[in-house]
C-alpha positions as CSV (number, residue, x, y, z in Angstrom):
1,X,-4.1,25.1,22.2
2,X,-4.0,24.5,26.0
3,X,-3.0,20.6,27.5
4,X,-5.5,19.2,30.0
5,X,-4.7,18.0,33.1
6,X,-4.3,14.3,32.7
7,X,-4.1,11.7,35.7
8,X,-1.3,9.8,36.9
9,X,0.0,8.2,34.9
10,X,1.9,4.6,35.4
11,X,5.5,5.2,35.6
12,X,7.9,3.1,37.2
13,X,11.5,3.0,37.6
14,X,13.7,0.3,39.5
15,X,16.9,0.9,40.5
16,X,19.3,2.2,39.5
17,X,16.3,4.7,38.9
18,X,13.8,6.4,41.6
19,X,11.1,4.4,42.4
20,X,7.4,5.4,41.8
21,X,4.3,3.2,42.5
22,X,2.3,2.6,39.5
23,X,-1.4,3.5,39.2
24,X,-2.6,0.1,38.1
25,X,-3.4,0.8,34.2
26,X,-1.5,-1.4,31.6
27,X,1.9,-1.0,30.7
28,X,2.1,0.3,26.5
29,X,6.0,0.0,27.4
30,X,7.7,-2.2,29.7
31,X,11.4,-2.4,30.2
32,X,13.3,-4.0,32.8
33,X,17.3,-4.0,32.9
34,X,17.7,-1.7,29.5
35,X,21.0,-1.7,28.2
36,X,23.0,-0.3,25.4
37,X,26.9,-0.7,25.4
38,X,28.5,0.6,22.3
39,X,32.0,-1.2,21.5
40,X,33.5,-3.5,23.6
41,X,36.7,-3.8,25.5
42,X,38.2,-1.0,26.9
43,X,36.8,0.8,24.7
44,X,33.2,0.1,25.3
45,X,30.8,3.3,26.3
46,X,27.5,2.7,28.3
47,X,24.8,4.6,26.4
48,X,21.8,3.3,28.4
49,X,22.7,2.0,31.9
50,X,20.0,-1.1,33.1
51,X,16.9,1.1,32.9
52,X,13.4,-0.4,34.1
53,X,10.6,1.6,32.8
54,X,7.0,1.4,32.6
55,X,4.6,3.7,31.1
56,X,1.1,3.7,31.0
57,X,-1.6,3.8,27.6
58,X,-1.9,7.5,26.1
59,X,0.6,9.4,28.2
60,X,2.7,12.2,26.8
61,X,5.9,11.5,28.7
62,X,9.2,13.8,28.1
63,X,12.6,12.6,28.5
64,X,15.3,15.3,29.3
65,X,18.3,15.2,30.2
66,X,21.8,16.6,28.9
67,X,23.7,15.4,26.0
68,X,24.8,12.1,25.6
69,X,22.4,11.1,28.9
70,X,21.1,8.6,26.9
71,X,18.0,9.8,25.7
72,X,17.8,8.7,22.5
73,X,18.9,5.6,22.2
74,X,16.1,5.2,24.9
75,X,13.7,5.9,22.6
76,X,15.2,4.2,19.6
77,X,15.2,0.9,21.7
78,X,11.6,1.7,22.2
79,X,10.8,2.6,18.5
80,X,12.2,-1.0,17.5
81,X,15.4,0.9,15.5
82,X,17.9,-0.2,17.9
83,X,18.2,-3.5,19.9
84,X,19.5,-3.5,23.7
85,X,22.7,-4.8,24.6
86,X,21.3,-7.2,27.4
87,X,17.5,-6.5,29.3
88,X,14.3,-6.8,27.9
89,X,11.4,-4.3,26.2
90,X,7.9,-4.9,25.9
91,X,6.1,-2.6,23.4
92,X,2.1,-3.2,23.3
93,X,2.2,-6.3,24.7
94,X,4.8,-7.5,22.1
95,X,8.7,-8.4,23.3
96,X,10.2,-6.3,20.6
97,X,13.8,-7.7,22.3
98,X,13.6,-10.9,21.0
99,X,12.4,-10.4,17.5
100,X,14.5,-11.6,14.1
101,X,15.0,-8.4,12.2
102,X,12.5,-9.0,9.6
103,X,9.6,-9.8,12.3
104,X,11.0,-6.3,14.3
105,X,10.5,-4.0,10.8
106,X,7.1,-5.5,9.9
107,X,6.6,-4.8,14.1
108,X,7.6,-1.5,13.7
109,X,6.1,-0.3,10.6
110,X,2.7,-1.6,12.2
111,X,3.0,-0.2,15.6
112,X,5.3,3.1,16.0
113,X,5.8,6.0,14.7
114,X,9.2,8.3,14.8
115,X,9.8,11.7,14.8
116,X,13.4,13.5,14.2
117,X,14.7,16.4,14.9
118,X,15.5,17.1,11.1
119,X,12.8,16.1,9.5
120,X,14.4,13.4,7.6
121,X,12.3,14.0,4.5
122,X,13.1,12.7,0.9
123,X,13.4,16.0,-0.8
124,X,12.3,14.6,-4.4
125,X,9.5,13.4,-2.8
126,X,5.9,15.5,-2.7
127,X,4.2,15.8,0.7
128,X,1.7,13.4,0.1
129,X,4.4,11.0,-1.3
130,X,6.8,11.5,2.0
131,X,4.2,10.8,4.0
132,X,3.2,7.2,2.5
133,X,6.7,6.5,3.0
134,X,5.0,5.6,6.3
135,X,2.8,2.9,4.6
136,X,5.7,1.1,2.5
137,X,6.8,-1.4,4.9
138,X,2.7,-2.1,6.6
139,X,0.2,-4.4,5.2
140,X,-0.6,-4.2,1.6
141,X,-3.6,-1.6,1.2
142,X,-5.9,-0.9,-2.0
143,X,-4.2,2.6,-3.5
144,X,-7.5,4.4,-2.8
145,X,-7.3,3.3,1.0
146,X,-3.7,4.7,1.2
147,X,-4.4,7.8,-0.7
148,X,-7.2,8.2,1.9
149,X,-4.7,7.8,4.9
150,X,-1.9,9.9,3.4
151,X,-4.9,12.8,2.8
152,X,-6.1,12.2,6.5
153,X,-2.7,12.4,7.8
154,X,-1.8,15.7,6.0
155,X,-5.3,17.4,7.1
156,X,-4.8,16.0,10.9
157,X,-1.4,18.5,10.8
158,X,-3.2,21.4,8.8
159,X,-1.5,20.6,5.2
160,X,-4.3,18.7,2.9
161,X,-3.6,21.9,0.4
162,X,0.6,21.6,0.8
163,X,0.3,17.9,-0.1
164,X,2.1,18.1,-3.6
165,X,4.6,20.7,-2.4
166,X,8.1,19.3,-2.1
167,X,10.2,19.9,1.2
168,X,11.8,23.2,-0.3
169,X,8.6,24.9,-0.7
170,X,7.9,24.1,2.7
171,X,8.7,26.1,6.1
172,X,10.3,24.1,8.6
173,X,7.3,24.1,10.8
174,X,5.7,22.2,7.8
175,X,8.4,20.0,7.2
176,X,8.3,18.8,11.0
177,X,4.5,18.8,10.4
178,X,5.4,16.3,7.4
179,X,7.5,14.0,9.4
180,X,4.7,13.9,11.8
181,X,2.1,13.0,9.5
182,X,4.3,10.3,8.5
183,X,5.1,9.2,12.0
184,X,1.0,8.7,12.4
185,X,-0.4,7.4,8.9
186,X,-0.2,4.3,9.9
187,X,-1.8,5.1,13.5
188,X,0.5,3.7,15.7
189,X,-0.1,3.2,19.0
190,X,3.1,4.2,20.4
191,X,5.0,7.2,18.9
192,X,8.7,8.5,19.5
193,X,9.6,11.8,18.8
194,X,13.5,12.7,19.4
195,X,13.6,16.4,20.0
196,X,10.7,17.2,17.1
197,X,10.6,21.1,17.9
198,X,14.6,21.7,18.2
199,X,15.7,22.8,14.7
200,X,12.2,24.9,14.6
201,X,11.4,28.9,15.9
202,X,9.5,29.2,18.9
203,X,6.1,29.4,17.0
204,X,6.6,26.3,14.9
205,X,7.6,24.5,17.9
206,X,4.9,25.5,19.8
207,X,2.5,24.4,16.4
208,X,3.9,21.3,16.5
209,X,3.7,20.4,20.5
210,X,0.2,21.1,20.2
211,X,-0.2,18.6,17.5
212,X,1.2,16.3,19.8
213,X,-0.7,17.2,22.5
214,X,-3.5,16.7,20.4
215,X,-2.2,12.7,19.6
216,X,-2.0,12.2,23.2
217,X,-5.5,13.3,24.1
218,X,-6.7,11.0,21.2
219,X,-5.1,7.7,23.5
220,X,-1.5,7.4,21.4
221,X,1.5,6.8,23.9
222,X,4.2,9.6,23.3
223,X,7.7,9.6,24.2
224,X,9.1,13.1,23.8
225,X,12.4,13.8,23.8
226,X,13.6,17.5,24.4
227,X,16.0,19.8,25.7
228,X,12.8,22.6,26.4
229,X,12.1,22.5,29.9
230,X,9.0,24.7,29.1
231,X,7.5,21.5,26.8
232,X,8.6,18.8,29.3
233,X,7.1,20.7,32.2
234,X,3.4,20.5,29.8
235,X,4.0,16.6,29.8
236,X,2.1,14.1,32.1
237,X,5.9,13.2,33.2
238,X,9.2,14.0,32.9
239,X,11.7,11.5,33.4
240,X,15.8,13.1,33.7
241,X,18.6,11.2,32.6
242,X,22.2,10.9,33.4
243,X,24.7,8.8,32.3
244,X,23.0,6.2,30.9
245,X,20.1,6.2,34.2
246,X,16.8,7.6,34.8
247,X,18.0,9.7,38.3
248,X,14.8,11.7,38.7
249,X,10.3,11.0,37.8
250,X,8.5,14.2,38.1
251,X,4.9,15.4,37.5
């Protein structure tokens, strides 16, 4: 599958990032000051260094940058799995920053989805059974309704007839295509996927980028973090991190 060329998109960094002007639309995620110390004392390590971020409804935006940059616990601030140090987050409208932890999992389970490198399924689990995993912590649904979301899920990634298959019969293109399904039962708006084609070969990668691809033409907000320049270059925008700060926006 071939990406379209999508419009600008709104991204905006503040310093200590590059500036760009923002097209207008309304921010899906807003940060302003983002910061993540681990430890304290002497002995404290900046993971995420005062970022201010904006990104735009249905973008597919990569995040690059090398090891220990920051990158993901960028995007686990934005999935709602780890909490900033000081700054704030807006995530569809919601501050996700000041949330008691029971009100940020019911957030979470209702509005992103994650993605991991290693697919992080249950490996007694079926396909099918993995992939409700994604519906445990939602609102209550009638079992036929969550059959029927589990089954959509599953076809949406090309494995309705893999769905009772348990992770070891499964490639790891179809694993990753699992943990994707997962990530997008529930339909989230917002969707973070933390290097999602780096354990796979080159053709299951590309298999599942185009699924993604395919998310981001349907309107979901994707932050995709990678170490493929090749992928990030297919994005709307790839924002490169250092140390903790966004140093560089590009188309």
């Amino acid at each position: 599958m071939t990406s379209t060329t999508a419009t600008t998109p709104s991204i905006t960094t503040h310093a200590p990032s590059a500036s760009i002007a923002p097209s207008g639309a309304p921010a899906m995620v807003e940060a302003r000051s983002l910061t993540r110390v681990w430890g304290k004392g002497a002995a404290a390590q900046t993971a995420v260094d005062h970022v201010d971020l904006s990104l735009a409804p249905g973008r597919l935006v990569a995040v690059v940058g090398p090891s220990g940059s920051g990158k993901s616990t960028l995007g686990a601030m934005i999935a709602g799995i780890d909490r900033p140090t000081e700054g704030s987050i807006v995530v569809g409208g919601t501050r996700i920053d000041r949330l008691k932890d029971d009100q940020l999992a019911r957030w979470r389970a209702g509005n992103v989805g994650v993605v991991f490198q290693n697919f992080h399924l249950i490996p007694t689990l079926t396909a099918a059974e993995n992939v409700a995993l994604g519906l445990r912590f939602g609102r209550k649904l009638p079992r036929r309704e969550r059959a029927h979301l589990v089954e959509s899920a599953l076809a949406s990634v090309g494995l309705a007839d893999k769905a009772r298959r348990l992770p070891s019969q499964l490639s790891g293109g179809e694993q990753q295509r699992v943990g994707l399904a997962r990530a997008v039962v529930h339909r989230p708006a917002v969707i973070v996927a933390d290097e999602p084609t780096g354990a796979l070969d080159t053709h299951s990668g590309r298999v599942v980028f185009d699924l993604i691809l395919r998310l981001r033409d349907a309107g979901t907000t994707i932050v995709f973090i990678t170490h493929d320049p090749a992928l990030a270059a297919e994005c709307d925008r790839t924002i490169t991190m250092v140390d903790g700060r966004i140093v560089q926006v590009t188309a």
